[in-house]
N, C-alpha and C positions, 0 to 999 in steps of 0.2 A: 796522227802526227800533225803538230800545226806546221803550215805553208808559210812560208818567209814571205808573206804582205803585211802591211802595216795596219789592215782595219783587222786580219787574223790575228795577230803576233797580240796586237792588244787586247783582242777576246781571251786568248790567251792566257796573257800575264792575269786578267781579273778572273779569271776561273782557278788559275794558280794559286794566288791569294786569296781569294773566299773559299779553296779547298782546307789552306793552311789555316784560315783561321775557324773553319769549322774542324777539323783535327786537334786545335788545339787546344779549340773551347773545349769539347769533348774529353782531352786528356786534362784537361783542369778541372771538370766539374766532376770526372770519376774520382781524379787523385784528391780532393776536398770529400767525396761522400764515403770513401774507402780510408780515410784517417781516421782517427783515433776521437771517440767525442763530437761525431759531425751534427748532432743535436743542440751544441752548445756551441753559442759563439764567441768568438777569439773574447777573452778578456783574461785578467790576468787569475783568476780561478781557475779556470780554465790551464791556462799557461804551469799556471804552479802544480797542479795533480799532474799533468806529462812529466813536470819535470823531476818534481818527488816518483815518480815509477821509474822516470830512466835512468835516475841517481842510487835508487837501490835495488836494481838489476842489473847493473850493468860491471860484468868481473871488472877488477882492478878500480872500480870506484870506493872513495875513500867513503862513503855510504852505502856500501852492497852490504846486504841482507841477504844471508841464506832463505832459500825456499821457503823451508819448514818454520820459518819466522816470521815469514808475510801475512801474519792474521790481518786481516780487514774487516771493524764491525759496522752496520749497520740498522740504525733505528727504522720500525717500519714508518708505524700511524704519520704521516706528514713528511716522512722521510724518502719512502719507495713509492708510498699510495696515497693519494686523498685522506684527509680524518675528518673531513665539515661535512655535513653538518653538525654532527658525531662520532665516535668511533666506529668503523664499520660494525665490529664485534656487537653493539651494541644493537644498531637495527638489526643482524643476524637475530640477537634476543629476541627485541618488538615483533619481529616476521613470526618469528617460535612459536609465539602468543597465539597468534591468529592460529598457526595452523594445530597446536594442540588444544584450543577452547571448545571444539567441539564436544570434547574429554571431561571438561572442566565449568558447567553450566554456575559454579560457583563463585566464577567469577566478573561475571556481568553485570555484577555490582557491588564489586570491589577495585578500590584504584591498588596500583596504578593498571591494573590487567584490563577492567572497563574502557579506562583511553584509550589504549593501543589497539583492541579488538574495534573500536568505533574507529579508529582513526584519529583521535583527541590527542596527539602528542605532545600539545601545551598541558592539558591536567594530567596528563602522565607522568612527566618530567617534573610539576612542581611539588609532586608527593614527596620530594626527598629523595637522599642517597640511600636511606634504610629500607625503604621500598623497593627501588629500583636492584638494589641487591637481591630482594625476592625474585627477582623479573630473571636476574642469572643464578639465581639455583637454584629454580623449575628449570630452566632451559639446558644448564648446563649440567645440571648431576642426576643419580639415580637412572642411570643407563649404561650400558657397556662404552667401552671406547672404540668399539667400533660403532655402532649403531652412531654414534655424537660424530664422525669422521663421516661416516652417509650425509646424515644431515648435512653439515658443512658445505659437502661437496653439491647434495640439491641446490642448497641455496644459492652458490656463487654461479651454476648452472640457471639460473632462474628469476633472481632480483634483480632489481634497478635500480639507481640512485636517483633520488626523488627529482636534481637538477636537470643530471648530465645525462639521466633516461639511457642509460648504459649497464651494461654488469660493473658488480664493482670492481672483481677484475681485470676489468677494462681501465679503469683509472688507476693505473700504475706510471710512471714517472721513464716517459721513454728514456729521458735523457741517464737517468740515473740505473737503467736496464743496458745501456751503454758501457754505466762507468762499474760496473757490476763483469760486463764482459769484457772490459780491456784490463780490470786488475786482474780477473784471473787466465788471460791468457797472457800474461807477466808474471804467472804465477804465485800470487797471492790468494790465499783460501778466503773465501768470502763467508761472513756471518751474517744471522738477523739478530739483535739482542733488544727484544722491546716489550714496553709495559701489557702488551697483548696475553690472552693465552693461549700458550703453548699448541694447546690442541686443536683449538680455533687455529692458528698460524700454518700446521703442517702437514693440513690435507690438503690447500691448495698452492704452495710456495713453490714446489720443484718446479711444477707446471709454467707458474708466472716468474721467478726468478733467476730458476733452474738453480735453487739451493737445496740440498737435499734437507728429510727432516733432520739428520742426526747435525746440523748446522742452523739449527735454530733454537733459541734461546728466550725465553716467554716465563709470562707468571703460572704457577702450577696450583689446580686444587689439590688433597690428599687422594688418590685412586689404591685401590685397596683389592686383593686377589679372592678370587671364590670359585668355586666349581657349580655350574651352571644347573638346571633340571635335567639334562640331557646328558649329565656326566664333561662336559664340556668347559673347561679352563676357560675364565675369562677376565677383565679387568673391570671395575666398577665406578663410575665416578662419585665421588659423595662432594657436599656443598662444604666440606674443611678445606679454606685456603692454605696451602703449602707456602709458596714462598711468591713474591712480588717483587718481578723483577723491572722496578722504575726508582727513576731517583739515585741514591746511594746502594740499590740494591743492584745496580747494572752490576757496575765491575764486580761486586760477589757474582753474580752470575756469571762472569766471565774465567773468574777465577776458580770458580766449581765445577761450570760446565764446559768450557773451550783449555784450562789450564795454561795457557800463554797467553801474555800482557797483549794488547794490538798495536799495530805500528800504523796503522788508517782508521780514524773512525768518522761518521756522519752523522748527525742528529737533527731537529729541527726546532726544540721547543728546551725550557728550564729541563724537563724530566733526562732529558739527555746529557746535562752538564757533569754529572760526576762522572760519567763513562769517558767524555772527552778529558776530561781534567786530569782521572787515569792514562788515558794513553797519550797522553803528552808529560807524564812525569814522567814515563821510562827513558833506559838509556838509548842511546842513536837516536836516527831518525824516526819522526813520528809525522804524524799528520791529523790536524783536526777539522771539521766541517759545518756547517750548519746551511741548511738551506731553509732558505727565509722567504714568506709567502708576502707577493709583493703583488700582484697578479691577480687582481679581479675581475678581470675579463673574461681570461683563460680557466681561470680557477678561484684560488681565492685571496682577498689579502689582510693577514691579522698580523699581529706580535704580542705587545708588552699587555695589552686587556683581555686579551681570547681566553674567554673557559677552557675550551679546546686549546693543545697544542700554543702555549701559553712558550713566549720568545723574550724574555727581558732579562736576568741576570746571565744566561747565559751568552744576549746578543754584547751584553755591555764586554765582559770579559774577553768574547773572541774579539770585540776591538780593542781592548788593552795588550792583548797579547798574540795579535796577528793570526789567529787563525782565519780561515777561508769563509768568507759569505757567499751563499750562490743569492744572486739577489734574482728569483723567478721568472718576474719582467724583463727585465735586459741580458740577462746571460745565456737562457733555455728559446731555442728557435721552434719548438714545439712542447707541446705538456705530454700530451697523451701520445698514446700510439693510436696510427693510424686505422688499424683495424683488430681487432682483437674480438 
């Protein structure tokens, strides 16, 4: 108990106050790291996703959205994860190479297989697209689908990304792992719907996004049913592409594989334009996204000339028509997660 003197009373009072304001910093920097989106800073993208969720959750708003309507899609490649220097899926391939050439003495002098086992990914890449199609189907077909989900799973256990010397699991978009976990615990089902495939997507996505596979949506090759040597059911990949879901082929996919229109979607490059375009021509509320790579520091920054994940009709239109930019540099207080 302080003594009623004046050189006590004033230790006092400043112990008083430097308790209050250590309590209350405290109670401000929990109540800021325990809100909604604490990856992103205030801006009005930011602002607008809070308030499209509290506007169609909230009973008695003249925009609530039953549950069962809150589809929410999301593109991966540039979307949820890194896609530079290439598709991830794509060094998954290049990695293939190496570790089946042992198999394959045939190829040691043939491109593009030669480059990638040497490490030459410039003559590897200039072979062509009809090449590099050989490159994924060796890699990708002619095995069960489970054996190809092994693999997968080795690989995201085991690679690096050449810059970031990371798994490439690791390069997942914390802020967007956020916005992943605040729609659905608002209730909204969350989707992947991207030019990926399928099978590549859904061995490692539960883990890193916590979306299960039957909530992913990707390009398919033809898989075909056989009975094993061992009497054993199994599935088969063959190198027949099924269907490609990029471009105009999103919303078919959505309409085949999820059956409701989405009322949120995010994308990052042209390939994702017709998916937004769809879920903004339904009725109520909707919400379109693009997050745009500005960020060369942290990561990377391209748009309207990138081979990659290529940003120009569909950045022109989301400013014609108001949907949401995340612009990477100013808006996101961190890229990655911290440890993964």
């Amino acid at each position: 108990m302080c003594r009623q003197t004046k050189e006590i009373s004033m230790r006092c009072s400043r112990r008083a106050v430097l308790a209050a304001i250590i309590v209350f910093g405290l109670s401000a920097n929990t109540f800021a790291q325990s809100g909604p989106l604490p990856s992103w800073n205030d801006s009005p993208v930011k602002t607008s996703i809070i308030d499209f969720v509290h506007r169609t959750t909230t009973q008695g708003s003249l925009d609530f959205v039953v549950p069962e309507q809150r589809i929410a899609v999301f593109d991966n490649d540039g979307t949820l994860w890194t896609e530079q220097p290439y598709y991830f899926q794509l060094a998954f391939a290049f990695d293939q190479i190496k570790t089946m050439a042992p198999k394959h003495p045939e190829w040691k002098n043939k491109q593009p297989f030669k480059g990638l086992i040497e490490d030459d990914l410039k003559s590897a890449l200039a072979t062509g697209q009809r090449e590099l199609e050989q490159v994924l189907a060796v890699t990708h077909a002619g095995m069960t689908t489970d054996e190809f989900a092994r693999s997968v799973i080795t690989w995201t256990q085991t690679a690096k990304h050449p810059r970031f010397q990371r798994p490439y699991t690791a390069l997942v978009y914390q802020p967007m792992l956020e916005l992943l976990s605040y729609l659905r615990a608002n209730g909204f089902k969350t989707f992947v719907v991207s030019g990926g495939g399928v099978e590549f997507m859904r061995p490692w996505m539960e883990k890193a996004y916590s979306i299960p596979p039957e909530q992913i949506v990707g390009s398919s090759g033809v898989v075909k049913f056989e009975v094993g040597k061992e009497g054993r059911p199994q599935l088969i990949k063959t190198a027949k592409i099924e269907f490609i879901d990029d471009g105009s082929g999103k919303p078919v996919g959505i309409n085949r594989f999820i059956g409701r229109k989405p009322i949120f979607a995010f994308g990052n490059s042209d390939g994702d334009l017709q998916m937004l375009q769809w879920t903004m021509a339904g009725e109520g509320p909707h919400f379109a996204g693009l997050v745009h790579h500005t960020d060369a520091e942290r990561e990377y920054a391209y748009d309207r000339q990138s081979r990659i994940g290529k940003l120009d009709k569909a950045l022109d239109e989301a400013a014609s028509k108001n949907w949401a930019v995340i612009d990477m540099k100013k808006d996101w207080t961190t890229i990655f997660p911290q440890t993964r």
